[in-house]
C-alpha positions in Angstrom: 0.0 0.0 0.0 1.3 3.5 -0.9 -0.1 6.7 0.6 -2.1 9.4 -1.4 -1.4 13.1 -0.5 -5.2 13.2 1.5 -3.9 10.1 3.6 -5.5 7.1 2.0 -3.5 4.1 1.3 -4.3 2.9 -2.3 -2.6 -0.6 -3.7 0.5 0.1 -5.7 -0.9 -2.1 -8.4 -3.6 1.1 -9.0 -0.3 3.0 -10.4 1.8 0.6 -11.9 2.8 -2.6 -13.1 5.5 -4.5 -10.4 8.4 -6.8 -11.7 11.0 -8.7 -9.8 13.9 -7.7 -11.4 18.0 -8.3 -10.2 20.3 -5.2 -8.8 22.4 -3.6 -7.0 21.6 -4.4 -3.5 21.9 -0.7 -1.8 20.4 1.9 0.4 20.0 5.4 -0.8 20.4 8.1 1.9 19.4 12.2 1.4 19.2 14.6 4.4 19.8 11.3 6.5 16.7 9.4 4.8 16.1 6.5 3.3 14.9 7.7 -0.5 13.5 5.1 -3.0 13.8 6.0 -6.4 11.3 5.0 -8.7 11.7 4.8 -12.7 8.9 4.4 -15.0 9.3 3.7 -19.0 6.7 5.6 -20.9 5.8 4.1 -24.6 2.7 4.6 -26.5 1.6 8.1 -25.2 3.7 11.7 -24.0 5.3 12.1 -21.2 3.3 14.8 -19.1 -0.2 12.8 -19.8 1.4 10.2 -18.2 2.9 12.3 -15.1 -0.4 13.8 -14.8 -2.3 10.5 -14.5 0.0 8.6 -11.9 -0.1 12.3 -10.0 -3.9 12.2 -9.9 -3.9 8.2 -9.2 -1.7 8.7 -5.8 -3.5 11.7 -5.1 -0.5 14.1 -5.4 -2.8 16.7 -7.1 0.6 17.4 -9.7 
Protein backbone atom coordinates (compact mmCIF):
# COMPACT_ATOMS: atom_id res chain seq x y z
CA UNK A 1 0.00 0.00 0.00
CA UNK A 2 1.29 3.50 -0.86
CA UNK A 3 -0.09 6.71 0.60
CA UNK A 4 -2.13 9.42 -1.41
CA UNK A 5 -1.36 13.08 -0.45
CA UNK A 6 -5.16 13.19 1.47
CA UNK A 7 -3.87 10.11 3.57
CA UNK A 8 -5.53 7.11 1.98
CA UNK A 9 -3.49 4.15 1.30
CA UNK A 10 -4.27 2.91 -2.31
CA UNK A 11 -2.61 -0.62 -3.72
CA UNK A 12 0.53 0.08 -5.65
CA UNK A 13 -0.93 -2.14 -8.42
CA UNK A 14 -3.61 1.14 -9.05
CA UNK A 15 -0.27 2.97 -10.35
CA UNK A 16 1.82 0.60 -11.95
CA UNK A 17 2.83 -2.61 -13.07
CA UNK A 18 5.52 -4.47 -10.36
CA UNK A 19 8.44 -6.75 -11.72
CA UNK A 20 10.98 -8.67 -9.83
CA UNK A 21 13.94 -7.74 -11.40
CA UNK A 22 18.04 -8.27 -10.15
CA UNK A 23 20.35 -5.18 -8.81
CA UNK A 24 22.44 -3.61 -7.04
CA UNK A 25 21.64 -4.37 -3.48
CA UNK A 26 21.91 -0.73 -1.80
CA UNK A 27 20.38 1.87 0.39
CA UNK A 28 20.05 5.45 -0.78
CA UNK A 29 20.42 8.14 1.87
CA UNK A 30 19.37 12.21 1.40
CA UNK A 31 19.16 14.61 4.35
CA UNK A 32 19.81 11.26 6.47
CA UNK A 33 16.73 9.42 4.79
CA UNK A 34 16.05 6.49 3.27
CA UNK A 35 14.95 7.71 -0.53
CA UNK A 36 13.46 5.13 -3.00
CA UNK A 37 13.76 6.03 -6.45
CA UNK A 38 11.31 5.02 -8.66
CA UNK A 39 11.75 4.79 -12.69
CA UNK A 40 8.90 4.42 -14.98
CA UNK A 41 9.29 3.71 -18.99
CA UNK A 42 6.71 5.58 -20.91
CA UNK A 43 5.80 4.15 -24.63
CA UNK A 44 2.66 4.64 -26.51
CA UNK A 45 1.59 8.06 -25.22
CA UNK A 46 3.74 11.72 -24.01
CA UNK A 47 5.31 12.09 -21.16
CA UNK A 48 3.32 14.77 -19.10
CA UNK A 49 -0.25 12.80 -19.82
CA UNK A 50 1.35 10.17 -18.16
CA UNK A 51 2.88 12.26 -15.13
CA UNK A 52 -0.38 13.76 -14.80
CA UNK A 53 -2.30 10.48 -14.50
CA UNK A 54 0.02 8.60 -11.93
CA UNK A 55 -0.13 12.31 -10.01
CA UNK A 56 -3.92 12.21 -9.89
CA UNK A 57 -3.90 8.23 -9.22
CA UNK A 58 -1.73 8.67 -5.75
CA UNK A 59 -3.52 11.68 -5.07
CA UNK A 60 -0.51 14.11 -5.36
CA UNK A 61 -2.76 16.71 -7.13
CA UNK A 62 0.65 17.43 -9.70
Amino acid sequence: MIDTRSGDKIPLSYVADIASSSGPNTINRENLRRKTVVSVNVSGRDQKSAVEEIAAKVGSGG
